[in-house]
C-alpha positions in Angstrom: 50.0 -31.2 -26.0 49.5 -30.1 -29.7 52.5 -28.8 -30.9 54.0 -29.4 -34.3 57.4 -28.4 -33.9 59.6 -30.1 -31.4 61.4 -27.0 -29.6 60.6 -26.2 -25.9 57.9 -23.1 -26.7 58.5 -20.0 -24.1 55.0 -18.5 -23.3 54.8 -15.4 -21.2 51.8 -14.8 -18.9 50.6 -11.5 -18.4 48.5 -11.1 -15.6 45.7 -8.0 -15.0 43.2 -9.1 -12.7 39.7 -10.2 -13.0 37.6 -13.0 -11.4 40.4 -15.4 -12.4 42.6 -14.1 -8.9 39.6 -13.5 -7.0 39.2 -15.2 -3.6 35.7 -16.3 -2.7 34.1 -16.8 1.0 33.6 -20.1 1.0 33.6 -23.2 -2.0 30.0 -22.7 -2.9 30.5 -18.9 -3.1 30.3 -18.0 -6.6 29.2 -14.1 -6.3 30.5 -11.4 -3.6 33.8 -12.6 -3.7 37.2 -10.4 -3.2 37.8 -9.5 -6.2 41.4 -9.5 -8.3 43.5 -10.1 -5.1 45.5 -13.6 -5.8 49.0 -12.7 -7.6 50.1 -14.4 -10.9 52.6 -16.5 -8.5 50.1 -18.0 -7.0 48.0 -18.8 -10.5 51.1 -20.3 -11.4 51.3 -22.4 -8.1 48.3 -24.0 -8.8 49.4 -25.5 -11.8 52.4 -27.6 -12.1 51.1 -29.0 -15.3 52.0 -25.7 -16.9 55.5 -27.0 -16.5 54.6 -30.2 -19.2 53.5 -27.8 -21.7 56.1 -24.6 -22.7 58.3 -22.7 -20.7 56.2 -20.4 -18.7 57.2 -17.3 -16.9 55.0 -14.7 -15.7 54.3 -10.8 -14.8 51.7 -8.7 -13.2 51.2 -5.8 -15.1 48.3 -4.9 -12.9 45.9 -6.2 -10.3 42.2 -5.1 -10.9 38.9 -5.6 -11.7 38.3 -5.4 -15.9 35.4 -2.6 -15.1 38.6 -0.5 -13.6 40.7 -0.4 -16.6 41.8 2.6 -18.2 43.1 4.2 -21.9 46.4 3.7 -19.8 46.5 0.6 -18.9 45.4 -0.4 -22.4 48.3 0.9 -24.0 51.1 -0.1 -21.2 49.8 -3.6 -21.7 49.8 -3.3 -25.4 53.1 -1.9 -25.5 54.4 -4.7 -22.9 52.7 -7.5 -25.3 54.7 -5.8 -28.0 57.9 -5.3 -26.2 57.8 -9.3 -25.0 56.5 -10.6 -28.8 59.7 -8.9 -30.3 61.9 -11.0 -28.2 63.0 -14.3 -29.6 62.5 -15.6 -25.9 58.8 -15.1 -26.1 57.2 -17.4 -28.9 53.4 -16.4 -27.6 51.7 -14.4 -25.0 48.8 -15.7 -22.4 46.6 -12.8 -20.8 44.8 -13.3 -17.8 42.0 -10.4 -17.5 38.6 -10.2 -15.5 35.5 -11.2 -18.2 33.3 -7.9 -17.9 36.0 -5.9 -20.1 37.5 -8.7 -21.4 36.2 -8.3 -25.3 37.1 -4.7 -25.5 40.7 -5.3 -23.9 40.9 -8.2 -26.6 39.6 -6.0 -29.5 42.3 -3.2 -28.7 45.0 -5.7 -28.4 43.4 -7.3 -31.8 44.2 -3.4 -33.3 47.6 -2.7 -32.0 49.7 -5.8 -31.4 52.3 -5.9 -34.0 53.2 -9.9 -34.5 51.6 -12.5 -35.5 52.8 -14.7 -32.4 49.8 -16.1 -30.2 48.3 -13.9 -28.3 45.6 -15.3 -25.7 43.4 -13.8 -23.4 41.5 -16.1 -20.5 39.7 -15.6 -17.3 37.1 -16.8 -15.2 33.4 -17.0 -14.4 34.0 -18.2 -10.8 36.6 -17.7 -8.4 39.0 -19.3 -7.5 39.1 -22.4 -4.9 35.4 -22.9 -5.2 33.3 -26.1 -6.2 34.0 -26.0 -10.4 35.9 -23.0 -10.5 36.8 -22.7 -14.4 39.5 -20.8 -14.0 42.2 -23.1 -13.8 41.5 -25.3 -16.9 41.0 -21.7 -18.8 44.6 -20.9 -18.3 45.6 -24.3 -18.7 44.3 -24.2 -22.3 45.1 -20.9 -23.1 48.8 -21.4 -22.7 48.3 -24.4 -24.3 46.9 -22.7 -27.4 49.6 -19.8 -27.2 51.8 -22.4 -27.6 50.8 -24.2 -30.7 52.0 -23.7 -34.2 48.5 -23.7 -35.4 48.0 -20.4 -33.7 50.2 -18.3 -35.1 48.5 -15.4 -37.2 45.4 -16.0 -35.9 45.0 -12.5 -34.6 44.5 -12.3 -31.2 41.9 -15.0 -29.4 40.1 -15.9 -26.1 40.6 -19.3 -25.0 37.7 -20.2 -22.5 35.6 -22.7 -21.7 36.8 -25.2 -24.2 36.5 -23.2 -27.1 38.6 -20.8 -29.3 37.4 -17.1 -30.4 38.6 -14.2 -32.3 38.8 -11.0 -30.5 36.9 -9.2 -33.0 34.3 -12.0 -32.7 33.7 -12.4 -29.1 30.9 -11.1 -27.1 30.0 -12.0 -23.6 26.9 -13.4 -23.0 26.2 -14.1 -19.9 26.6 -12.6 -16.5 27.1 -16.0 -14.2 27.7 -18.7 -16.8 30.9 -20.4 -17.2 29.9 -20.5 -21.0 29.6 -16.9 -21.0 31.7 -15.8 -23.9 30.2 -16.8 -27.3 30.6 -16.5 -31.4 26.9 -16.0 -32.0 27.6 -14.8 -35.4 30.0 -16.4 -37.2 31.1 -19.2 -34.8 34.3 -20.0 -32.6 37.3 -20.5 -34.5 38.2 -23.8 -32.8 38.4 -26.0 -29.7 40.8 -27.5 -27.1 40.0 -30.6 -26.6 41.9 -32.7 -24.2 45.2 -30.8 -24.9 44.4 -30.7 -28.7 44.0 -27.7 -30.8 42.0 -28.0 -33.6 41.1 -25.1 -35.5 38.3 -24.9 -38.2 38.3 -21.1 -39.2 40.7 -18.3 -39.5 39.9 -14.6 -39.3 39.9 -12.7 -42.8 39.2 -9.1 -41.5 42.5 -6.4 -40.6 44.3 -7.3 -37.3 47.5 -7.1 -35.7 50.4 -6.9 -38.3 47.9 -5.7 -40.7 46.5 -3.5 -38.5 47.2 0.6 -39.2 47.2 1.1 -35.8 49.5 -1.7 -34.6 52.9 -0.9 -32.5 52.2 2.8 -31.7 50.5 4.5 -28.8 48.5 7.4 -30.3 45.8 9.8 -28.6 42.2 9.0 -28.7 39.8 11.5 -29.6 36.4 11.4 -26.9 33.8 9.5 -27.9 30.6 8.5 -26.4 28.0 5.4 -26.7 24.5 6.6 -26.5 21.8 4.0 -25.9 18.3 4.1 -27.5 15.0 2.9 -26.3 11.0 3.8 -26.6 10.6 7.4 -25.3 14.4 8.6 -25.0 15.1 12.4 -25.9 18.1 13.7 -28.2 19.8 15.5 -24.5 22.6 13.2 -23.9 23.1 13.5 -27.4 23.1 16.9 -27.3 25.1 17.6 -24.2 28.2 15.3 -26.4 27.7 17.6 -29.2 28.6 20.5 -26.7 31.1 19.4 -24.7 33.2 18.6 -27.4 33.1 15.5 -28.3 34.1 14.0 -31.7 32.5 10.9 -32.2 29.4 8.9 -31.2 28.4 5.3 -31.4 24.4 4.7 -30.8 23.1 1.1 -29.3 20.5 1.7 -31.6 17.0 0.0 -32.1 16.5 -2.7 -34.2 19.2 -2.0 -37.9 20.5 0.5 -35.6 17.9 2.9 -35.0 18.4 6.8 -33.8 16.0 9.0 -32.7 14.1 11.0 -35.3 15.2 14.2 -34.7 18.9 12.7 -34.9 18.5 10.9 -37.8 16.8 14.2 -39.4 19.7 16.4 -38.4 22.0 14.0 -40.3 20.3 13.8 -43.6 19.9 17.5 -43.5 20.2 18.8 -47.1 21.6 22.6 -46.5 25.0 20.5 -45.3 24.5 21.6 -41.8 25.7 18.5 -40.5 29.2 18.7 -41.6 29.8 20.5 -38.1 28.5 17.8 -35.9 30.3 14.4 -34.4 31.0 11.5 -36.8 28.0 9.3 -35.6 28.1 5.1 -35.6 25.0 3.6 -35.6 25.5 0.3 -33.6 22.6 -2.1 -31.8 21.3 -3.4 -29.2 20.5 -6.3 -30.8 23.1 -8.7 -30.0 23.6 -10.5 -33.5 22.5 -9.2 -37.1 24.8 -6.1 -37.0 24.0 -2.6 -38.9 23.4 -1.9 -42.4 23.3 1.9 -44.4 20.1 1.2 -46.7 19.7 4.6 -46.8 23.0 6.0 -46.6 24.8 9.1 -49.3 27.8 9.6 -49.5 29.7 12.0 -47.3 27.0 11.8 -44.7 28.5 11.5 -41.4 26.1 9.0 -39.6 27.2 5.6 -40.7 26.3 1.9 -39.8 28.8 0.0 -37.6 29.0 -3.3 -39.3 28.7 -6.3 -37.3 30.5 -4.7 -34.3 28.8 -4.1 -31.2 28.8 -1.0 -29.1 31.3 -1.5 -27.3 33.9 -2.7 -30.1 32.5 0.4 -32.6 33.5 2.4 -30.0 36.9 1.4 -29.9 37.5 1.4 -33.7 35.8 4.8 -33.6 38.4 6.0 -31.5 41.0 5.2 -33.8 39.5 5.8 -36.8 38.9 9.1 -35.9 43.2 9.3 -34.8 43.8 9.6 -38.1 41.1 11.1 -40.2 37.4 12.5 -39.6 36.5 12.0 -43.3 33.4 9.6 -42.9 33.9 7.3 -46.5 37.3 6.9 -45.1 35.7 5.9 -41.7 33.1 3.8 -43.5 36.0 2.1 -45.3 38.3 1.4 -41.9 34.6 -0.2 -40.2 34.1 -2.0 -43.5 38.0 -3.7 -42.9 38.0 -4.5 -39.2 
């Protein structure tokens, strides 16, 4: 097990749900299975090797599918990852969460854990008990990453299938493969290989203790994703607008592409947009990320980076907790 110092490491699982403690009809069931129903005891049961590696303990914080997680549960978890890294009992934290949410809940934890202790997310693709069921070695690794020295202030990762990724990083992509979460743009950050950690990258944008919105639970202003194609009309668009909301992140075309009419109404030179939503424009596209070749200053439609949809969304959210000025909001997408 790679671990450079020689003290007894004390990891603490944090369990949530996901395919990972799902129970499947039969061993060759790898869809329609009962989903988030085995309890973190039982994860635990199944591996006595866990015992070889670090002290573990464990807790379940919740018990549900990733697709049923709230603003809520969010914060209690980050505040319970928090609460457990400050401890000099816990040297690193393992999270065991269901795949479909899995990069968001990373990319939140990525934004508001305050240490620069491990902390790991892992899951499955297949449940559990059935012919090649990945969950077990997934949380054999991940606690075995958590408890490596190399680790520390990497921000926090997802440890699955064999390979090491940072939160901000990670996108899943696929719906049934055990591969299914990937780097496609800059690459993984390492491996585990055998019980062997071996790290080739670290993370250079804001995270965790760097992170302005580490350690505190704030309130999130509304924001919606929009999602472009041939033919679609500026309605949904209009009916956030309306119902108050305060930010929205487009899954754009191509570099991000809007409607006209939306894009017009943003580049408007009488200044009339300075009453309508701070808009990101994200993509579809799932590598290449957004650029602002046309961009002025002060114009409140910018380009989200390299982040996705979903993770735009989420640093929208916060961005917008503390200021709707949009350079300052370019400036926060530009750091994270």
């Amino acid at each position: 097990m790679d671990n450079s110092d020689n003290r007894r490491k004390k990891i603490r699982l944090v369990a949530t749900g996901g395919t990972i403690a799902s129970q499947a009809k039969s061993r060759v069931s790898t869809e329609g299975y009962a989903s988030s129903v085995i309890k973190v005891e039982d994860l635990i049961d199944q591996l006595p090797e866990l015992a070889e590696i670090a002290d573990v303990t464990a807790e379940q914080i919740f018990l549900k599918p990733s697709s049923a997680i709230t603003e809520e549960d969010l914060f209690n978890l980050s505040g319970r990852v928090n609460e457990l890294l400050a401890s000099d009992d816990c040297d690193g934290v393992v999270i065991t969460h269901g795949t479909d949410t899995m990069e968001e809940t990373a990319f939140f934890l990525n934004l508001t854990v305050n240490s620069d202790k491990p902390v790991v997310v892992t899951g499955a693709m297949r449940p559990a008990h059935v012919i090649s069921s990945d969950g077990t070695l997934n949380l054999y690794n991940a606690v075995i990453v958590a408890a490596s020295d190399k680790s520390r202030g990497m921000g926090v990762t997802i440890a699955m299938n064999d390979i090491i990724i940072s939160a901000r990083d990670a996108i899943k992509f696929s719906t049934f493969k055990v591969e299914a979460y990937q780097a496609p743009l800059y690459g993984v950050l390492g491996t585990v290989r055998n019980g062997v950690v071996d790290y080739c990258y670290r993370p250079v944008k804001r995270h965790t203790t760097t992170s302005m919105f580490k350690g505190e639970k704030r309130q999130l202003p509304r924001v919606e994703v929009l999602y472009m194609y041939e033919g679609c009309s500026d309605d949904l668009f209009d009916a956030a607008v309306a119902t108050g909301c305060k930010g929205i992140v487009t899954a754009g075309t191509g570099n991000g592409g809007t409607t006209m009419s939306m894009m017009k109404r943003y580049r408007a030179e009488d200044g009339s947009d300075k009453d309508l939503p701070i808009v990101v424009r994200s993509a579809r596209v799932p590598t290449g990320g957004v650029s602002d070749p046309f961009r002025t200053p002060g114009q409140r439609m910018i380009g989200s980076g390299d982040l996705n949809p979903q993770k735009a969304y989420i640093l929208l959210r916060f961005a917008l907790s503390v200021t709707d000025d949009p350079e300052e909001i370019k400036k926060i997408f530009m750091e994270y």
